[in-house]
C-alpha positions as CSV (number, residue, x, y, z in Angstrom):
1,X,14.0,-4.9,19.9
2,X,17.0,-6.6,18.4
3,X,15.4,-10.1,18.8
4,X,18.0,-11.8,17.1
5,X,20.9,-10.5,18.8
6,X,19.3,-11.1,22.1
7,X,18.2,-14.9,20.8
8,X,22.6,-15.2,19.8
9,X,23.6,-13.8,23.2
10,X,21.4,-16.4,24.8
11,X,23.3,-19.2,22.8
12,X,26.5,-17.8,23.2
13,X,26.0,-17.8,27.2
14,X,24.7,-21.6,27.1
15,X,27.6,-22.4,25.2
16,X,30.1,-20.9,27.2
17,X,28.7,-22.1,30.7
18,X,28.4,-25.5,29.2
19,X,32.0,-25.2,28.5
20,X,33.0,-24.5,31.7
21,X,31.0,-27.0,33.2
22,X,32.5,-29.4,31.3
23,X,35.8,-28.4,32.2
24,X,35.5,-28.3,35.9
25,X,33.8,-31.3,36.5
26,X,36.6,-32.9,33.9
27,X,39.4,-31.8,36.0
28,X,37.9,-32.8,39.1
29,X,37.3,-35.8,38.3
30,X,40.0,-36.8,36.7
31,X,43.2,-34.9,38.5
32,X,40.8,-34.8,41.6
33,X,41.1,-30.9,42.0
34,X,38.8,-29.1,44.6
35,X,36.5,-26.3,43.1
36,X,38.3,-23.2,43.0
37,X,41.4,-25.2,41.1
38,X,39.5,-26.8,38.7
39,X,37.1,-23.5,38.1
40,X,40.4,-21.5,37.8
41,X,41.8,-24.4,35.7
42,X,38.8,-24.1,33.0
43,X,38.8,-20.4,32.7
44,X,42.2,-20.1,31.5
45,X,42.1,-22.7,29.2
46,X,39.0,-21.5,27.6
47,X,40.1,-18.3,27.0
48,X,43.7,-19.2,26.1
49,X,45.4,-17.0,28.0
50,X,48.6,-19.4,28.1
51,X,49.0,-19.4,32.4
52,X,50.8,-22.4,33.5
53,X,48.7,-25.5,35.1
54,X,47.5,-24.9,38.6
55,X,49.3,-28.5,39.2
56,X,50.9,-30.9,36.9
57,X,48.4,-33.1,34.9
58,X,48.1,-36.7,34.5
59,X,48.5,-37.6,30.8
60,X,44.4,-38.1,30.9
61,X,44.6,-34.5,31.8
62,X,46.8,-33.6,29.1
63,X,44.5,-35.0,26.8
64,X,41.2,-33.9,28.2
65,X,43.3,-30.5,28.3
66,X,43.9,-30.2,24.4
67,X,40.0,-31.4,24.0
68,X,38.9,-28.5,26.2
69,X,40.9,-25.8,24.0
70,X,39.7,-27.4,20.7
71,X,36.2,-27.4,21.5
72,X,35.9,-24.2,23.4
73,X,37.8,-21.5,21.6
74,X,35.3,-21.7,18.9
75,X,33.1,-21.1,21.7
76,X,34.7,-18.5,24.0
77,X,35.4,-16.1,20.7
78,X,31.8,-16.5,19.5
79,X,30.8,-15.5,22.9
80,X,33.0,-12.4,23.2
81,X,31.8,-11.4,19.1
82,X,28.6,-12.4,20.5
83,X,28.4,-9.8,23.5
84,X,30.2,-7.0,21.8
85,X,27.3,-6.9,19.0
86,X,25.0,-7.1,21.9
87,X,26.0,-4.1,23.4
88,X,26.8,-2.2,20.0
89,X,23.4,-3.0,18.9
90,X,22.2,-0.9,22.1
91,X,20.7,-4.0,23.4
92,X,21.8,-3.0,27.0
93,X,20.1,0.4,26.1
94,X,16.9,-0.7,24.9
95,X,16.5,-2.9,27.9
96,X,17.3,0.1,30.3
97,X,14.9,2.3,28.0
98,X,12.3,-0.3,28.5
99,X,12.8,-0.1,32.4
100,X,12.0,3.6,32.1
101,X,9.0,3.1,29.9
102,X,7.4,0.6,32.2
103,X,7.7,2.7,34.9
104,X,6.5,5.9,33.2
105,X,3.3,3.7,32.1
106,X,2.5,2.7,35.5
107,X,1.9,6.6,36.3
108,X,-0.3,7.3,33.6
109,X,-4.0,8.0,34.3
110,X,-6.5,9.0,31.1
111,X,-3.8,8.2,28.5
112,X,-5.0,6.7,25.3
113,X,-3.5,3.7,23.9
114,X,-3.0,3.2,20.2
115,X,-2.4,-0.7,18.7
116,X,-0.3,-0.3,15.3
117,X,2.3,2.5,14.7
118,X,1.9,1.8,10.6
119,X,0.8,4.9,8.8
120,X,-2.7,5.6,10.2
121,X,-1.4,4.8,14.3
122,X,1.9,6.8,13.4
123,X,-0.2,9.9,12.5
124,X,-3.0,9.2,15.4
125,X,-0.2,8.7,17.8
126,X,1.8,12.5,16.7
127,X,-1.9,14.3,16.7
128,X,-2.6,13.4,19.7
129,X,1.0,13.9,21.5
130,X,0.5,17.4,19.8
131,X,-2.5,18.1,22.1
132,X,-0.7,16.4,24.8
133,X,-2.5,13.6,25.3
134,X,-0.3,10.9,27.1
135,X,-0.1,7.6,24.1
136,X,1.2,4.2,24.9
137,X,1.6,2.4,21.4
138,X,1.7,-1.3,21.1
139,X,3.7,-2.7,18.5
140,X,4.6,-6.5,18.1
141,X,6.1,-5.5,14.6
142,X,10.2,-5.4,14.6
143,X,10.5,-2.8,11.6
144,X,8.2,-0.2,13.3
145,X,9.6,-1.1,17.0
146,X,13.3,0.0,15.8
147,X,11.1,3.6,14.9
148,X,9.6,3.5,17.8
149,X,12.7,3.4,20.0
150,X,14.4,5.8,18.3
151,X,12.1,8.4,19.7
152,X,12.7,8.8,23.3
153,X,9.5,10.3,23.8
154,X,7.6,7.2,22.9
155,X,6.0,5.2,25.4
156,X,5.3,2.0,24.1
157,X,4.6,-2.1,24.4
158,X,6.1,-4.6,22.4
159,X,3.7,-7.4,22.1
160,X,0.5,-8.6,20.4
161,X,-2.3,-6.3,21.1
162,X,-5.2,-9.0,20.9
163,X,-4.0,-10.7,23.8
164,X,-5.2,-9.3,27.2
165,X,-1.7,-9.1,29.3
166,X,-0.1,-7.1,26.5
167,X,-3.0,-5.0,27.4
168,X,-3.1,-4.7,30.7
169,X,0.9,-3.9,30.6
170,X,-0.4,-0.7,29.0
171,X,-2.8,-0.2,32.2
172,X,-6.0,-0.4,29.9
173,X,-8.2,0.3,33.2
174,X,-6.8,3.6,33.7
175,X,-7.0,4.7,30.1
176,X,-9.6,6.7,28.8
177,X,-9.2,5.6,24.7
178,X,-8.3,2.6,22.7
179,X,-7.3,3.4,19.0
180,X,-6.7,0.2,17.0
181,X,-5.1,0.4,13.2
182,X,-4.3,-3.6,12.8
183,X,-4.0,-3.7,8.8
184,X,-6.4,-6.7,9.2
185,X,-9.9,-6.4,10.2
186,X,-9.9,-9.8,11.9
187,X,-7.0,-8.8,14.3
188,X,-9.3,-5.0,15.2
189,X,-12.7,-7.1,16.3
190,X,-10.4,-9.4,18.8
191,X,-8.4,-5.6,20.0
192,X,-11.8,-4.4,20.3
193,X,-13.5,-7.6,21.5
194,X,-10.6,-7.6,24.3
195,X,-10.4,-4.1,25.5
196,X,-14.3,-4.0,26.2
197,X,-14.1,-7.0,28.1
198,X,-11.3,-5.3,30.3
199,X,-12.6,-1.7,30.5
200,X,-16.2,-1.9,29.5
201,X,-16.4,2.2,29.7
202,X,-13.3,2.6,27.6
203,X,-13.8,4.3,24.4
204,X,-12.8,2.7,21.1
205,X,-12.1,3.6,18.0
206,X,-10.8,1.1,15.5
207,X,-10.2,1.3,11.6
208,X,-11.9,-0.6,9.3
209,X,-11.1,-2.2,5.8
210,X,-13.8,-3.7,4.3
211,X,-17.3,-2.4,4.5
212,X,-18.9,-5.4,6.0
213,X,-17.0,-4.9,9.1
214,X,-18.5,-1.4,10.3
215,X,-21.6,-3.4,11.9
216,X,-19.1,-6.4,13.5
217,X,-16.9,-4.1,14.7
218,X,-19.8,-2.1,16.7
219,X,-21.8,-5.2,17.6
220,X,-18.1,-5.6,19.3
221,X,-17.7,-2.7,21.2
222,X,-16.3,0.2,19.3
223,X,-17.7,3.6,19.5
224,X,-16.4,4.7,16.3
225,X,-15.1,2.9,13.1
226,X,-12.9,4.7,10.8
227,X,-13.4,3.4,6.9
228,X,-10.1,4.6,5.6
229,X,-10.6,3.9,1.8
230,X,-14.1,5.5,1.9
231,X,-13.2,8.5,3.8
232,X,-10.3,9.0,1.3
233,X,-12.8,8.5,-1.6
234,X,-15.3,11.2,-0.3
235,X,-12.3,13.9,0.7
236,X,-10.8,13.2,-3.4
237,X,-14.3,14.3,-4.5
238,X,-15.1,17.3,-2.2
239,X,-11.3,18.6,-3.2
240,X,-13.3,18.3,-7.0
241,X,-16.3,20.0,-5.5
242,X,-15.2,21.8,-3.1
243,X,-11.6,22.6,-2.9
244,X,-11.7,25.4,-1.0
245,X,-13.4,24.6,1.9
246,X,-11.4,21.2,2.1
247,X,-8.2,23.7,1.9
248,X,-9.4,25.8,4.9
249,X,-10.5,23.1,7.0
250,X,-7.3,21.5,6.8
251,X,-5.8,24.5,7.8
252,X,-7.6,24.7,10.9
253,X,-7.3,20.8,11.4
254,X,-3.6,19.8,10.8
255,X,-2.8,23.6,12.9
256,X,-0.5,23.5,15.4
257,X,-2.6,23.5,19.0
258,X,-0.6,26.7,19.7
259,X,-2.0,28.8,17.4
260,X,-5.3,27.5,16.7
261,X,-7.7,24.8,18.4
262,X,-10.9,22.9,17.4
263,X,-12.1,21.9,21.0
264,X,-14.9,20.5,22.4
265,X,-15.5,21.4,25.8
266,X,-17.9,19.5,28.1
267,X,-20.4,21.6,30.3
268,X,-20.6,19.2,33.2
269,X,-18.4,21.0,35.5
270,X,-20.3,24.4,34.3
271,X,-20.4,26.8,37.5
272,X,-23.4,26.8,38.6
273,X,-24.4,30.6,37.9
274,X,-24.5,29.9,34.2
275,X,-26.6,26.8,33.9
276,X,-29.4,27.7,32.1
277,X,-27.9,31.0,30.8
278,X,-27.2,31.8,27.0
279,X,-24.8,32.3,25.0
280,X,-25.7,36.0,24.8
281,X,-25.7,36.2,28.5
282,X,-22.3,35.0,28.8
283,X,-20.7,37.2,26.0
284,X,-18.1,34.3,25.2
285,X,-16.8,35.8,21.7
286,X,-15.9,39.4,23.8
287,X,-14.8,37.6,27.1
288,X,-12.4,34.8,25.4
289,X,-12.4,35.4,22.1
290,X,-13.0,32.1,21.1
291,X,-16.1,31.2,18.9
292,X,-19.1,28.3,19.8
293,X,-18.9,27.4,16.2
294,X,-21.2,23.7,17.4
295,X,-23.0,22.6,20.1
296,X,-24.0,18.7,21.2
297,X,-27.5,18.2,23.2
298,X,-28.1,15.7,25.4
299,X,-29.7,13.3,22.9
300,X,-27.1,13.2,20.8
301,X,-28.4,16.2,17.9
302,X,-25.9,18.9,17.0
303,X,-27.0,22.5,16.8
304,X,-24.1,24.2,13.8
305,X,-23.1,27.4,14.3
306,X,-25.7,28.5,17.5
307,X,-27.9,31.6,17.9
308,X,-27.1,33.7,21.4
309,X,-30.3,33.0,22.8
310,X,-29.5,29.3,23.0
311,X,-29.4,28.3,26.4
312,X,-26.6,25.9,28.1
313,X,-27.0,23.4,30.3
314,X,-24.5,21.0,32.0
315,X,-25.1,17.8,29.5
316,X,-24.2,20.2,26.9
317,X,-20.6,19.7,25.1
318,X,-19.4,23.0,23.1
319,X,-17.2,23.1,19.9
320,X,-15.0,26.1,20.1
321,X,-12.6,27.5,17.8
322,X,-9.9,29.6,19.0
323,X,-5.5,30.1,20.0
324,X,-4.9,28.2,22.9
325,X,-5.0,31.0,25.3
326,X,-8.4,32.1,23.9
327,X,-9.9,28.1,24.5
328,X,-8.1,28.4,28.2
329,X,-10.1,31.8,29.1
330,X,-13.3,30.2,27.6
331,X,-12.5,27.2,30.2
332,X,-11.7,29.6,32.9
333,X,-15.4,31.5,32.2
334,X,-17.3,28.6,31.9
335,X,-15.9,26.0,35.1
336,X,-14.7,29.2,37.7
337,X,-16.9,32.3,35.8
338,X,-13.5,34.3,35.8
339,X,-13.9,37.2,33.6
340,X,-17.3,37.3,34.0
């Protein structure tokens, strides 16, 4: 965000209108000029450009003159440094790039906003863009901003995610998730605290640091709580254990969404015709080729790796596995019945 060289271009402006204020109302009073002379006067004696005097001065106006030079070139050339870094900074850029983002923002519907772009929210933030899932990050941090802004695909608010109009700048009440990944458990109960309050049906996931949080956090508002450290203990053992399968599911996991997808696939909008039908009935493997590798009942219990008698019914959610065309025909059987 260049705060800094916007903060000096701010000075550098109240300098230099001081200045000129000074000036005109100097040679006004003084030599008694009207406006436009005494404006006209100021200019090109602040910036030295060696015209000759509008009028002849009094000898007051001589000296207030030579004091008006003296004081304001300092001025006037740390204005013009001033403004040049400004602009070769790609201040001027960044503000017009934030234009754009604010607008593109305002459109979104469903997107999912992620607080932290640090090393968890920077990976959250490319899985989910690689699904194409619309993310607006917030970010108050300079360091990760400048990263930020060098991606032009980045949507993104600079500000301090716990308060509620940084928020709301990222249209929380159309979104559909909140992912927080504060580096300090404090700052993720008030994100989560905040959010809920604002879109009490918005889901939220937040990371969590130290054990005792998990129950603070949900007593909060958040649906899930990610324990970084403990999941990263238990996957160093099962690549002990288990290497293999930790090897193969990571293939399928960090796959591009191309060429293979691990979707789940709600069966509210199921056409009607196959409510209540199996998963023999509707020959999904030879009619997509995707695979129901999971299923989620209404209550919550999760059926691994279904028999084809098991029957479907509209609070169902499915787990397929499959290429992206293969997990587009499975959607295409299920919510129109084409191919069946």
């Amino acid at each position: 965000m260049k705060r800094e060289s916007i903060k000096s271009a701010y000075i550098a402006l109240t300098l230099l209108i001081t200045a000129i204020s000074i000036g005109v109302a100097g040679y006004m009073v003084i030599e008694g000029w009207s406006f436009p002379k005494a404006f006209y006067m100021t200019i090109i004696t602040v910036a030295t450009v060696g015209f000759r005097e509008v009028e002849p001065l009094s000898t007051v106006g001589m000296y207030f003159t030579t004091f008006l030079i003296v004081s304001s070139f300092g001025i006037f050339a740390y204005a013009v440094t001033t403004f040049i870094r400004y602009v070769v900074d790609g201040t001027f850029r960044h503000i017009f790039k934030d234009t754009r983002v604010k607008r593109k923002i305002r459109k979104l519907k469903n997107h999912v906003i992620v607080c932290g772009y640090g090393r968890n929210g920077k990976q959250a933030v490319h899985e989910l863009m690689d699904h194409k899932v619309p993310v607006v990050i917030v970010e108050n941090n300079e360091t990760a901003m400048e990263m930020i802004l060098d991606d032009p695909n980045l949507l993104y608010v600079y500000g301090d995610a716990t308060k509620d109009e940084v928020l709301e700048m990222c249209y929380i009440n159309n979104a559909k998730a909140l992912i927080t990944t504060l580096p300090v458990d404090a700052d993720n109960l008030l994100v989560v605290l905040t959010a809920r309050e604002i879109n009490p049906t918005l889901t939220i996931i937040s990371r969590g640091l130290d054990e005792h949080s998990d129950s603070k956090l949900r007593r909060a508002g958040a649906n899930n709580i990610i324990m970084s450290d403990k999941i990263g203990g238990q996957r160093m053992a099962k690549l002990v254990t288990q290497p293999d399968i930790v090897e193969f599911l990571d293939f399928i996991m960090l796959q591009s969404s191309e060429n293979m997808a691990l979707e789940e696939i709600s069966c509210k909008q199921i056409a009607k015709c196959f409510d209540g039908k199996s998963i023999r009935e509707l020959d999904i493997r030879n009619e997509s080729g995707a695979n129901i590798i999971g299923l989620r009942r209404e209550d919550r219990s999760y059926i691994v790796n279904p028999i084809p008698e098991i029957v479907l019914t509209s609070k169902d959610k499915i787990f397929a596995l499959g290429t992206k065309s293969q997990i587009a025909k499975l959607k295409d059987l299920l919510y129109k019945g084409i191919g069946f």
